[in-house]
Structure formats: structure tokens, C-alpha cells
N, C-alpha and C positions, 0 to 999 in steps of 0.2 A: 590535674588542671591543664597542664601543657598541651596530653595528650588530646587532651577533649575539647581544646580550643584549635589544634591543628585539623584536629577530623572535619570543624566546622569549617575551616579555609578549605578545605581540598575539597569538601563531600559536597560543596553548591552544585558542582555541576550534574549529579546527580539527577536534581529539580530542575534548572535553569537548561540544561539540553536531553527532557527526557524526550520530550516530542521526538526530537529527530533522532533519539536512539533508538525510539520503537516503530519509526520508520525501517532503520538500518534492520531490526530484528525481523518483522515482516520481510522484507530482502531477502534474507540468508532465508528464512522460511519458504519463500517459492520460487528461490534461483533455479533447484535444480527441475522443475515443473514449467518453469517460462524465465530462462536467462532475458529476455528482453525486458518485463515488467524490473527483475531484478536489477537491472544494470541503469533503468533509468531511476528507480528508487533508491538507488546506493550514490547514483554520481548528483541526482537534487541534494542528497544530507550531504555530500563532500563539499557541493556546491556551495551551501546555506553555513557549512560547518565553518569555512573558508573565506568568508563573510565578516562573519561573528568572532572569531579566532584568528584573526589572520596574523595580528602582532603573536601572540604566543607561538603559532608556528612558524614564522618566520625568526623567531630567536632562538629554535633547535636547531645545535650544530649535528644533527644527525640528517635533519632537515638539508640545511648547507649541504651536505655530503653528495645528497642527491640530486640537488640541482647541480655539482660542479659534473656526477654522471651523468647528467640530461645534456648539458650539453657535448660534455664529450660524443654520446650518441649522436646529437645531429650533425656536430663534426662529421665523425664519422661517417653518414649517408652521405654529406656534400661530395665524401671523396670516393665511394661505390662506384662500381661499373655500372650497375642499376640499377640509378639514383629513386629510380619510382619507385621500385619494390624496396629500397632502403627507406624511407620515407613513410611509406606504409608500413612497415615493420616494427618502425618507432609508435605504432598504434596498440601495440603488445607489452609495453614498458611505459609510456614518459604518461599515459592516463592513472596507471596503476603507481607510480610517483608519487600523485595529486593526492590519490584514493589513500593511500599509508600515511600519507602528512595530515590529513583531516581526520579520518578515524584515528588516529595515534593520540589527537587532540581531544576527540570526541569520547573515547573510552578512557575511562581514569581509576575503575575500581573493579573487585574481585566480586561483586555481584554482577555484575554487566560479565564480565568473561562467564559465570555459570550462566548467567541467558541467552547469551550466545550460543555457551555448548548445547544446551538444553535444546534450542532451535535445531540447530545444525541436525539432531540425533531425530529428534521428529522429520523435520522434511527427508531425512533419508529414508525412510521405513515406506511411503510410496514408491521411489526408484527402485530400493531392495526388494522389495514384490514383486513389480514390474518385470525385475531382470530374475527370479527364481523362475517367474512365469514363462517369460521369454524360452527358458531351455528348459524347463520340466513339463510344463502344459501348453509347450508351442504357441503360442501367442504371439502373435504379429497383427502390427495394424498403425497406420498412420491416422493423425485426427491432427484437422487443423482448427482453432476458432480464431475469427476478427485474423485476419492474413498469419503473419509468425506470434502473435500475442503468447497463445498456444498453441504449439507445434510438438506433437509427439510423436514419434518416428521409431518403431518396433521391429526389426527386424528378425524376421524367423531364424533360428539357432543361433541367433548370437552373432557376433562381430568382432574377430574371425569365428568362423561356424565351430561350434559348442564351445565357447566361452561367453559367459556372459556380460552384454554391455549395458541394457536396458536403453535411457532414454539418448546415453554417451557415443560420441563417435565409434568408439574404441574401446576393446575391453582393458587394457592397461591404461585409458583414463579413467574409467568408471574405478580400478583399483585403487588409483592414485587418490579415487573422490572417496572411495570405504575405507582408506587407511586413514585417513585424516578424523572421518567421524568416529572409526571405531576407537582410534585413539584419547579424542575426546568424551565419547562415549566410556568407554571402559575407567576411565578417571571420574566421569559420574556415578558409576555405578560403584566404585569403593569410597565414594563418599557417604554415598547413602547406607550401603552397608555398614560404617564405618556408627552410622547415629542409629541405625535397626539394632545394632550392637549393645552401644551406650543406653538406648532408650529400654529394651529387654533387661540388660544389667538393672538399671538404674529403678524397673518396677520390681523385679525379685528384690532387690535389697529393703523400699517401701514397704515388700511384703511380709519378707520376714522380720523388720522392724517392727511392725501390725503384729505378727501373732506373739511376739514375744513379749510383747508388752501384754496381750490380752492375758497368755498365761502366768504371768509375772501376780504373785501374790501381795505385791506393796505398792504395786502401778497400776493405775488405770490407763483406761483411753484418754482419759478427761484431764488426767495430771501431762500429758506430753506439751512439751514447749513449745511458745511458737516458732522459735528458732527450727525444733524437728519438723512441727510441721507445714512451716515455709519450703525446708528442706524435702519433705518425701511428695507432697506436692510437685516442685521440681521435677525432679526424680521421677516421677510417674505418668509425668507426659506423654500422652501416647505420640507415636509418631506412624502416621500412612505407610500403608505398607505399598498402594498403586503406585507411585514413584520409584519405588524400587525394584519392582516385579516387569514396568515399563523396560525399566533398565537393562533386567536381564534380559528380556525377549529382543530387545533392541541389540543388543551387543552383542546373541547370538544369533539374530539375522544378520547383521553387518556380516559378522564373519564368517557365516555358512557361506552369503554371495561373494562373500572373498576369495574365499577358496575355489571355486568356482569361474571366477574371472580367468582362472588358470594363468594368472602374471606369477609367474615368482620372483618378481621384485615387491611385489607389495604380501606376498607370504612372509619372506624374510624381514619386512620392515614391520608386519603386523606381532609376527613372534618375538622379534628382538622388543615391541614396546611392552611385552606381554612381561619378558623378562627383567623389564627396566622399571616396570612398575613393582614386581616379585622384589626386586633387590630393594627396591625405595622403601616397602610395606614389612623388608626383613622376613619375608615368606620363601626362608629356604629348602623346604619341602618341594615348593611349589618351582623354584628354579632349579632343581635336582634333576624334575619331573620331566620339565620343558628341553631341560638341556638334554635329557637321557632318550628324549623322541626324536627332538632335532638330527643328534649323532648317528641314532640309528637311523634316519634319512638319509642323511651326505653318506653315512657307509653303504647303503642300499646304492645310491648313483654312483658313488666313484672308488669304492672301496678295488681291489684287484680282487677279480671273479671268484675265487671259490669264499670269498670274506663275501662278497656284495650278494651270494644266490643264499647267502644265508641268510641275512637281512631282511630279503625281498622275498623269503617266504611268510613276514610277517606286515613288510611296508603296503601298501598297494601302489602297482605300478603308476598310477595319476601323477601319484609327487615322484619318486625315482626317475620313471621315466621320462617327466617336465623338467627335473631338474640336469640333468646331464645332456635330453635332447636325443634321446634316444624315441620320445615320442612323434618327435618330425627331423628324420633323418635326408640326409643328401640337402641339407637348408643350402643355396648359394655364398660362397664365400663374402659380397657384397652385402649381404644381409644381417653378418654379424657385428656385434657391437665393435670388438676389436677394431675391425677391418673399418668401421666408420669415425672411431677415436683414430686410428695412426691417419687415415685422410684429412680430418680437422686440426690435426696436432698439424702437418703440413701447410697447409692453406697457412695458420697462423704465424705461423715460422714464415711463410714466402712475405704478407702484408702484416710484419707485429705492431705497427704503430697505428692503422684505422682500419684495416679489416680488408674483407673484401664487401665489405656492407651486409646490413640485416637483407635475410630471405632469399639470400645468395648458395648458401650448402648445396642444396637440392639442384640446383640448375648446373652447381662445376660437378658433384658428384654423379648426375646423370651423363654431363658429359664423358665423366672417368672412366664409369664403371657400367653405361648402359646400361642403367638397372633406376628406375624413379624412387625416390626417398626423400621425408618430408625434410628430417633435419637427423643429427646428429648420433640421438639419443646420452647425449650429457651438455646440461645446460653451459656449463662453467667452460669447454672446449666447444662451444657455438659459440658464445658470447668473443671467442678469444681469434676465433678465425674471422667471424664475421663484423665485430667492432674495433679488434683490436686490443693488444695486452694492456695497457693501460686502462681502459674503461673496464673488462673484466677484473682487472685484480682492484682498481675501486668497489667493484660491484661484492666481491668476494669480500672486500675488508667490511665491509658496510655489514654486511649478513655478519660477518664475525664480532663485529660492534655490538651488534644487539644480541648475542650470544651468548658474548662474556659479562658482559652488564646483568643480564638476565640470569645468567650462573649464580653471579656477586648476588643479588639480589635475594634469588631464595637461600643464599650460605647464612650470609650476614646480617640480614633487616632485622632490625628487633619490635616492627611496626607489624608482623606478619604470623597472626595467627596460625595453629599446627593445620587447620582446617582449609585456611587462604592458601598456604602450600602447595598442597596437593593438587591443586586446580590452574595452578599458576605452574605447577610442576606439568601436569598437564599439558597445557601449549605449550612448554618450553619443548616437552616430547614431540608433540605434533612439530613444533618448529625443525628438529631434525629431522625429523623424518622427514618431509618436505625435501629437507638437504639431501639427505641418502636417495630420495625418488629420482631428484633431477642430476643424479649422476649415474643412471642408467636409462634417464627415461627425461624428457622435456616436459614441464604441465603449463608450460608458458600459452600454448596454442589451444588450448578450451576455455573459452571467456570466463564460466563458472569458475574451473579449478584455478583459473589463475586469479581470479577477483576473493575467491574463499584464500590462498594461499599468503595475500596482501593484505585480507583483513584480521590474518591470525598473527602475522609480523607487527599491526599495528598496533593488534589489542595489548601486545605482547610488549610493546615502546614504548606503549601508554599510560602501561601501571607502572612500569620500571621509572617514567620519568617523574610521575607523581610519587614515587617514593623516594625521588633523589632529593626533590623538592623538601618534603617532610626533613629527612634527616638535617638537607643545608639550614632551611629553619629552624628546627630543632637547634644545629649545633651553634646559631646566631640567639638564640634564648640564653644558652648556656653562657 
């Protein structure tokens, strides 16, 4: 009775904000097709969500958290050398603030996160063609309708040339945008696997209950209880197989154009979820398999020569070669990561208490090193040069906030079906990964990825805070 009086407190919102959840869904469904329509369809539901909600979001202290970093950020800019471009930089954080505090509010349950993922995987499968096209059947072509509404932008070979970017600036953003969906992706498709399983089980055992009874000399069909056959009824539900068959074509296009992108940061981030999913499912065949191809890659790139010609008579040079960098040899010292982490690790150290201001990297680094670059390539060492240590390690503790909570949550909840898990387990993945991306790679600066990246932190705040909810009720019943 508790339980089924609690599900009615929490489960209203379900009904009472579906309108603007299935705005939000449409959103994520043609962000990556026209980020404009998206962006004005996600900040009306932030807007309206924010309206309606405002006392409940304003009494999360996660909430607090980020205002007391908002302001720090515009601190910050007041004290910039280049108070304009600081100012305007706080255009890439304090909107996406807004945007995490309303969906956090807006999303409350483990069917809304499968419609979200479910979304996300669908709109990816036009971009994913797009960008196979792009580098296998040369495809190029821009198309505008109604001025940037829809704005599609093709580039022949790719961006840089033979890596694939499709509609994305960049082929390590377009990575950053297939590791998120395949992640989320690959966690649908062993759920459904998971009930193709159960559901096959579940009519063989109906069936040989049926013939055994037929042969059975003291039982009929007509003697079986209704107990059994409420039970094989049950049991014999079919279950669609297009859901599932979607899934796989989906998660092996994701990852074919992954691979592809030629980023190996988003290789490494898509195998490590591959194996983190293997370890969660107890499929150690299957993390034997992965770790046994992995090693022979890293031996293939960095093994000492007469171990690595062994390897790489079996690796193809694609990945050895990408990975070592033996594929683009004489790279400028200026160009590599190292060489841009020990510059921002400086910058921070000379301004640690407000920065040199947002959008500043690029303009001292060019001056350094004669050489133009956007940013940094690790969020946590921009944020620390450019704001300041204090508002970075807010910003760091806050992401670690919804981490450990979200850890606690699928350990301990005893509200959280085996089924709700895995999906919840899910974005808890995508949510690292996201972390491991922006410590070799920024996705703050593509509206899409950073607007997708905030709406997976929220979904992700949202249930965790709805079930903190449950239990403190709960333990006030008690």
C-alpha cells in the first residue's frame, strides 16, 4: 500500500507536464537536423517548466550550487582583459544552468529516460548516413531552407579530409555526438535483448507445458487451472522483434561511423562503455574478447619494434597508426595536447583566483606559440585558466555531486526495479563518458553537443532526486 500510494505522489508529473516533455522529445529528435528549431523548443519547455516549477527548483541545493557558480563566472568576466569576449562566453554555460535546473525538474522517471534515449538513437541514423556518405560516396552539398532554420553543410571528404563529420563542425565533435548515442543506444539494445530472451524462454516453457499435458494420460487440456493458465498466457506474450532489429542496425551504424571519425578519443571511450557494460551483464567471454583486441592494438602502436611488426601483421594500420600518430607525422609541437595542457596549467597558476576570462586561451596561446587554436582541449584546465580555481573546482565538485549520488542510487534504492537499472545505469555511463571526452577534447562550443550533454546531467538529477524524495517519505511513514 505504501508503495502504491508513493508512486501516485511522484508519478503526477507524468500527466500534469507531458505536453512539454514531448516538446523536449521533438527537440532532441531534430537538434542534430536544425539546432535552431531545437534550441528554441528546449529553452520555451525550460522557460514554461520554470514558470510552473519554480518553488521546487529553487529549493535544490544542487540548484544553489550553480547559482553560487554563475556568479562566480560573471565575477569573473568583470575582471578579464577582454571583458566582451568574457561576457559572451558566459553564453556557453549560465543558459545551460537554466536548461539542467528545469529539465532536472521536468524529468522524474525511468520511462521518460528510455524516450529520450529512444529519441536521441533515431535522430542519429540521418546524421550517421549523412557522414558514411560524406566519405564513401562523396557527398557534398549545402541546402539552406527559411535562412538557418535548416542549414545543412556537407563537406566533401570530411572535416579534416577522410574523417568523417557529416552535418558537425568537426570530426571529434561528430565523435563526441556517436559516443553519447551509441552509449545510450547499446543500453537499449540489451534491454530489449534482455525481454527477446525472456519472452522466447517464457513461450517454450508454455509450450512444453501444452504438450505435456496433451500426452499426460490423467490430464486433459480442459483440467488445467486457471492459475496455469493465467500463467502461460503470461508467458507467451509475444514480443516485436522491429524494436530490437532497429537497435541492432542502429548501434552498428553508430559505431561503424565512429570508427571512422578517426578520433581516438571517442574509440577508447566507446570500447571502455562496451566493456563496462560486459562487466555490469557478467559477460566475461565477452570482456576477454575486447580486452584481448584492445592489447593487441596498444602492442601494434607502442609495443618495441620486433613485438609491434608482429601485431601489425594482424592490426590494420588505421588504428596503430592513429593511435601512436605515426599516421600524421612531423604534427607541430604547438599542436599537441601536452604542449596546450602545460600552457593552461600556466595561465592558471599566473590569474588562480578569476582567470584570465572566458574566450581568452586562444588569443594568449596565439600570441605564445604563433600558431591559432580554439581552446585547450580539456575542459577542467580552460575552465581553471580562464575563470579561475575556484569556480572550476565548484564546477568539478558539482559534476562529482551528481555522480556519487547517482552511484548511491543505483547501489542502494530498493524502489528500482532490475529492468530500471540498466537504463539508469545507462546515462550514468554516458555521464562519464562525457567526463573522460572533456578531458581531452572540449564539447562546450557545439550548441547541439553541449545542450545534449546538459540534458543528460539533468535527466540524470531528476530521477535521483525523485527517489531521494520517495525514500525520505518512505522513512517518514515508518
Amino acid at each position: 500500500m505504501l508503495g502504491a500510494s508513493l508512486n501516485k505522489v511522484f508519478d503526477y508529473f507524468k500527466s500534469r507536464w507531458q505536453s512539454s516533455w514531448n516538446y523536449s522529445l521533438w527537440a532532441l529528435l531534430i537538434f542534430p537536423l536544425s539546432p535552431l528549431v531545437g534550441a528554441v523548443t528546449v529553452g520555451f519547455v525550460s522557460l514554461i517548466t520554470w514558470l510552473k516549477q519554480s518553488r521546487k527548483i529553487n529549493r535544490r541545493p544542487l540548484n544553489w550550487g550553480f547559482a553560487l557558480l554563475s556568479v562566480l563566472l560573471i565575477v569573473s568576466a568583470g575582471f578579464a582583459q577582454d571583458k566582451t569576449a568574457a561576457f559572451l562566453g558566459l553564453f556557453n554555460l549560465l543558459p545551460f544552468f537554466l536548461l539542467f535546473a528545469a529539465h532536472s525538474a521536468l524529468i522524474q522517471t525511468f520511462t521518460q529516460l528510455r524516450q529520450m534515449a529512444w529519441v536521441l538513437v533515431i535522430g542519429s541514423m540521418p546524421v550517421a548516413i549523412m557522414g558514411l556518405g560524406q566519405l564513401f560516396l562523396g557527398w557534398s552539398f549545402k541546402f539552406q531552407f527559411v535562412w538557418v532554420v535548416f542549414s545543412w553543410t556537407i563537406r566533401p571528404g570530411g572535416n579534416p579530409p577522410g574523417r568523417i563529420a557529416s552535418l558537425f563542425l568537426h570530426a571529434n565533435t561528430f565523435a563526441a555526438y556517436l559516443v553519447i548515442v551509441f552509449i545510450l543506444g547499446l543500453g537499449l539494445w540489451i534491454e530489449q535483448w534482455r525481454l527477446n530472451i525472456k519472452g522466447r524462454g517464457a513461450a517454450l516453457l508454455y509450450e512444453t507445458l501444452r504438450q505435456r499435458l496433451r500426452s499426460s494420460t490423467t490430464l486433459t487440456v480442459n483440467s488445467v487451472t486457471e492459475g496455469q493458465r493465467g500463467r502461460g498466457e503470461r508467458l507467451s506474450a509475444p514480443q516485436s522483434p522491429v524494436p530490437f532489429i532497429f537497435l541492432t542496425l542502429a548501434v552498428i551504424t553508430n559505431f561503424i561511423t565512429l570508427i571512422f571519425t578517426n578520433s581516438r578519443n571517442g574509440w577508447a571511450i566507446g570500447i571502455f562503455a562496451c566493456l563496462a557494460y560486459a562487466l555490469y551483464q557478467g559477460w566475461r567471454i565477452l570482456v576477454a574478447s575486447v580486452a584481448a583486441i584492445v592489447s593487441s592494438i596498444l602492442l601494434a602502436a607502442f609495443a618495441p619494434s620486433p613485438v609491434a611488426q608482429i601485431f601489425r601483421l594482424v592490426v590494420p594500420a588505421f588504428f596503430w597508426a592513429r593511435l601512436n600518430d605515426d599516421m600524421y607525422p612531423d604534427r607541430p609541437v604547438a599542436l599537441m595536447r601536452k604542449t596546450q595542457w602545460e600552457f593552461a596549467w600556466y595561465l592558471a597558476q599566473q590569474h588562480p583566483w578569476t582567470g584570465w576570462g572566458l574566450r581568452s586561451f586562444s588569443t594568449l596561446y596565439r600570441a605564445k606559440m604563433q600558431i591559432p587554436l580554439g581552446h585547450p582541449h580539456n575542459l577542467f584546465l580552460m575552465l581553471s585558466a580562464e575563470t579561475g580555481f575556484p569556480s572550476a573546482f565548484l564546477f568539478c565538485g558539482l559534476l562529482a555531486w551528481i555522480l556519487i549520488i547517482s552511484v548511491q542510487l543505483l547501489q542502494k534504492s530498493k524502489y528500482i526495479n532490475t529492468g530500471d537499472k540498466l537504463i539508469f545505469f545507462s546515462y550514468l555511463l554516458s555521464f562519464v563518458g562525457w567526463i573522460l571526452l572533456n578531458t581531452v577534447d572540449i564539447t562546450l562550443f557545439d550548441f547541439r553537443l553541449n545542450a545534449l550533454s546538459w540534458l543528460i546531467l539533468a535527466a540524470i538529477s531528476g530521477v535521483v532526486h525523485r527517489y531521494h524524495e520517495k525514500d525520505r517519505l518512505a522513512s517518514h511513514q515508518n
